[in-house]
C-alpha positions in Angstrom: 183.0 134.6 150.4 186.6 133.9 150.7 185.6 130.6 148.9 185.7 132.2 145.9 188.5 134.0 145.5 190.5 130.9 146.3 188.8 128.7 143.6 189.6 131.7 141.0 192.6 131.5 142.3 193.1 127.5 142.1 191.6 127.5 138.4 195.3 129.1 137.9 194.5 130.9 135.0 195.8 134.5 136.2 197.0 135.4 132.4 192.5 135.2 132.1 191.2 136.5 135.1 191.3 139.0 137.7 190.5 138.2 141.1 186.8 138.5 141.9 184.1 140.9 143.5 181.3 139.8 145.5 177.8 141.2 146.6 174.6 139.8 148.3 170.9 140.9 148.2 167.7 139.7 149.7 165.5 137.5 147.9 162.7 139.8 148.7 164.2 142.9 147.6 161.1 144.4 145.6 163.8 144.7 142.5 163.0 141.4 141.8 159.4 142.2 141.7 160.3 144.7 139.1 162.6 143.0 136.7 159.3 141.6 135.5 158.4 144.4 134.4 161.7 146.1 133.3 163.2 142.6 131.5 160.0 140.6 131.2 157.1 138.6 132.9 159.4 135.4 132.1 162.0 136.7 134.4 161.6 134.5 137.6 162.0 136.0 141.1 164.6 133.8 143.5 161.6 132.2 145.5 160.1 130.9 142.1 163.5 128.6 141.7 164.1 128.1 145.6 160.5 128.8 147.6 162.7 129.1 151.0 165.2 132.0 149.6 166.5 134.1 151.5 170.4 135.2 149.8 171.5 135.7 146.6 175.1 135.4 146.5 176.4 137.4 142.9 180.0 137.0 142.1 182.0 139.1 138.9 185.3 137.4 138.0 186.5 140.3 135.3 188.7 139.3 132.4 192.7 140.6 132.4 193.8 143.5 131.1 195.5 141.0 128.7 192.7 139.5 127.5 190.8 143.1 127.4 193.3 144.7 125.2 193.4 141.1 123.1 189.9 142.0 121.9 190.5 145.1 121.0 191.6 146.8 117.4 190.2 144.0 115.0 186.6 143.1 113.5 186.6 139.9 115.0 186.9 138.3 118.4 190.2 137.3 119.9 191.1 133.5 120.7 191.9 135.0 123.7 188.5 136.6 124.7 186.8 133.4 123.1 189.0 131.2 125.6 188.3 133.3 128.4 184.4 133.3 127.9 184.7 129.4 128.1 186.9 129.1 130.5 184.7 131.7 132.8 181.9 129.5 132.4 183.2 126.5 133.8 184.6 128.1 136.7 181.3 130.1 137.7 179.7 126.7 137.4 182.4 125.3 139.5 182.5 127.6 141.8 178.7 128.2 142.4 178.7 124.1 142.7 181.0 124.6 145.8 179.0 127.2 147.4 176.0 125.0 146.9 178.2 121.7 148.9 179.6 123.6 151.5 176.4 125.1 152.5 174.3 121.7 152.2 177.2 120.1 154.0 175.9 123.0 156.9 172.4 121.8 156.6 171.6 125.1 154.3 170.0 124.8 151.0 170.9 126.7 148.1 170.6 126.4 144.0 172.1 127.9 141.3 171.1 129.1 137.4 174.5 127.8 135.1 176.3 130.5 133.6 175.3 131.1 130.3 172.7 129.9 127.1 169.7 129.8 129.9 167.7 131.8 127.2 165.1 130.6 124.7 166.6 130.6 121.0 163.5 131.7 119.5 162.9 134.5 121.9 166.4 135.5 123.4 164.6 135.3 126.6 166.3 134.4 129.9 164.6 133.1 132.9 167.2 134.9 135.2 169.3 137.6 134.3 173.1 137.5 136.1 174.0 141.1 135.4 170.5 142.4 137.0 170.8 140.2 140.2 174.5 141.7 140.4 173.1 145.0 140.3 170.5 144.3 142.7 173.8 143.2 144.9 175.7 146.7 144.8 178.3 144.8 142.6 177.7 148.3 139.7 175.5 150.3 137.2 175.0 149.5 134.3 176.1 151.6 131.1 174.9 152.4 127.6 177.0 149.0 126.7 174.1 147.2 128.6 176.9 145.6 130.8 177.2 146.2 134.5 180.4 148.6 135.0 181.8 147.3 138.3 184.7 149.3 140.2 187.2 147.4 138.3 185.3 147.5 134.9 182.6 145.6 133.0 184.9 143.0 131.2 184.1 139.7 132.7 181.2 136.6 133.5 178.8 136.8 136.3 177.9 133.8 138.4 174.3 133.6 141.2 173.9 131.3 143.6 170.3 131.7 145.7 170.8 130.5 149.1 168.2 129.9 152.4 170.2 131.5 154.7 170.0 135.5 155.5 173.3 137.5 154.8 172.7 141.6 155.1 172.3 143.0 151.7 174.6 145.0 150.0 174.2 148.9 149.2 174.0 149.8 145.7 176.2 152.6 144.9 175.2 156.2 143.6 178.2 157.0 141.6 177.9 156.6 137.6 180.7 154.5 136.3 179.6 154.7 132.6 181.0 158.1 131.2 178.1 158.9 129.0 175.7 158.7 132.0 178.7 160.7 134.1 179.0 164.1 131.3 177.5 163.0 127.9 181.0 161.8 126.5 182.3 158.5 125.2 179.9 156.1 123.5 183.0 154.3 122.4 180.8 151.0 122.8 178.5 152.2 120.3 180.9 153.4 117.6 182.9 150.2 117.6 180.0 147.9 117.2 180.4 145.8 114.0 176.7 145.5 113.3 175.4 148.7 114.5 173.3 147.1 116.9 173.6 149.3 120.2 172.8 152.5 120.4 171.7 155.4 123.3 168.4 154.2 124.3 168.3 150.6 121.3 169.7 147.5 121.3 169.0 145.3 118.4 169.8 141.6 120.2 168.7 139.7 117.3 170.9 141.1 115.3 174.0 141.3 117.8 173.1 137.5 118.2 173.7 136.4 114.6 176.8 138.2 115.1 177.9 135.8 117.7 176.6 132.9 116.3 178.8 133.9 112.8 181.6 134.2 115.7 180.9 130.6 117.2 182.7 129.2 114.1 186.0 130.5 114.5 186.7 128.6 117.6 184.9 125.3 117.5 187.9 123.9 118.4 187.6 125.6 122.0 183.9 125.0 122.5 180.7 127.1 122.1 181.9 130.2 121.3 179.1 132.7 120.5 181.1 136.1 121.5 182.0 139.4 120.4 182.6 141.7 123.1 183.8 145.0 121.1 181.1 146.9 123.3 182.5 145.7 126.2 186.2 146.6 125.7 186.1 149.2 124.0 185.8 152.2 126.9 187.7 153.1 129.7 185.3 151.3 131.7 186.1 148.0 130.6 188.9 147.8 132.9 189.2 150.0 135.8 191.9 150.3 138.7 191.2 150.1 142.0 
């Protein structure tokens, strides 16, 4: 949706982000059915938050190679990378607010799930995972990071907006962008993790959380702030060229 791309580019914030990618699936793409079983009965399918689904529209606004290499070569976050996770959110609210008005302004109906902190605190449970309805979309794969490696890297905030209208889905690709899953090589995500909390085949969320909640209290200045993002920047696949 050229929408999009012009309200990244209106935010004016081109020292933060890139400019965007975008991918659509079909509500009743049987992946859905599965991420029940791969993330969780909790997980809702599109029709259980809009019964008349037919679209999701996923959207990846990726984080600039300045912020990226900001993050990189010190225990701690960035204010840079903790200012670009804020600032991400509001715009995917934004923009997935804008989808939802100029379709209803067409007579089509469409929701959306807000960016981030949809999860249970107790549980770390999320009714509706971003990243795997991206997938689902053809927008990447994921890697041994646990983040979805686009063609222009992983680093960056993913938006959903379910919508009743029918766009044609798109393909999910075949090639591997994470380097382990390419040759056995890398794992830079896991050997920079300052609480040891990823590994091949374990990820350890509770702890990786209090890690981002210690985080939160370097920038309460800038707003809720629970990052880390070493896994994310770490690779070759955090930022990709085209």
């Amino acid at each position: 949706m050229h929408l999009i791309s012009t309200a990244v580019s209106e935010w004016q914030r081109p020292e933060l982000f890139r400019q965007p990618l975008v991918g659509f699936s079909a509500a009743d793409d049987p992946s859905y059915e599965q991420l029940k079983e791969i993330v969780g009965p909790w997980h809702l399918r599109p029709q259980d938050i809009l019964p008349q689904a037919k679209t999701i529209v996923s959207f990846f606004i990726p984080f600039s190679e300045q912020v990226i290499l900001s993050n990189r070569g010190q225990d701690r976050p960035s204010r840079a990378w903790a200012e670009s996770y804020v600032e991400a959110n509001k715009l995917i609210n934004h923009i997935s607010e804008e989808i939802i008005s100029f379709l209803q302004n067409q007579g089509i109906g469409a929701v959306t799930i807000k960016a981030t902190h949809t999860y249970a605190e107790s549980t770390l449970q999320a009714s509706w995972s971003h990243r795997s309805a991206a997938y689902i979309a053809g927008l990447g794969k994921f890697g041994v990071n646990r983040m979805l490696i686009t063609p222009v890297g992983c680093a960056g905030r993913y938006g959903s907006v379910i919508i009743e209208q029918e766009i044609a889905p798109d393909t999910r690709p075949v090639k591997e962008y994470c380097i382990y899953y390419q040759d056995g090589s890398c794992l830079d995500c896991i050997a920079v993790c300052p609480v040891n909390a990823l590994g091949v085949d374990s990820f350890e969320k509770f702890t990786c959380h209090a890690r981002l909640l210690e985080n939160a209290q370097e920038f309460t200045d800038i707003g809720t702030c629970d990052v880390c993002g070493k896994c994310v920047v770490a690779g070759p696949c955090a930022i990709i060229e085209e």
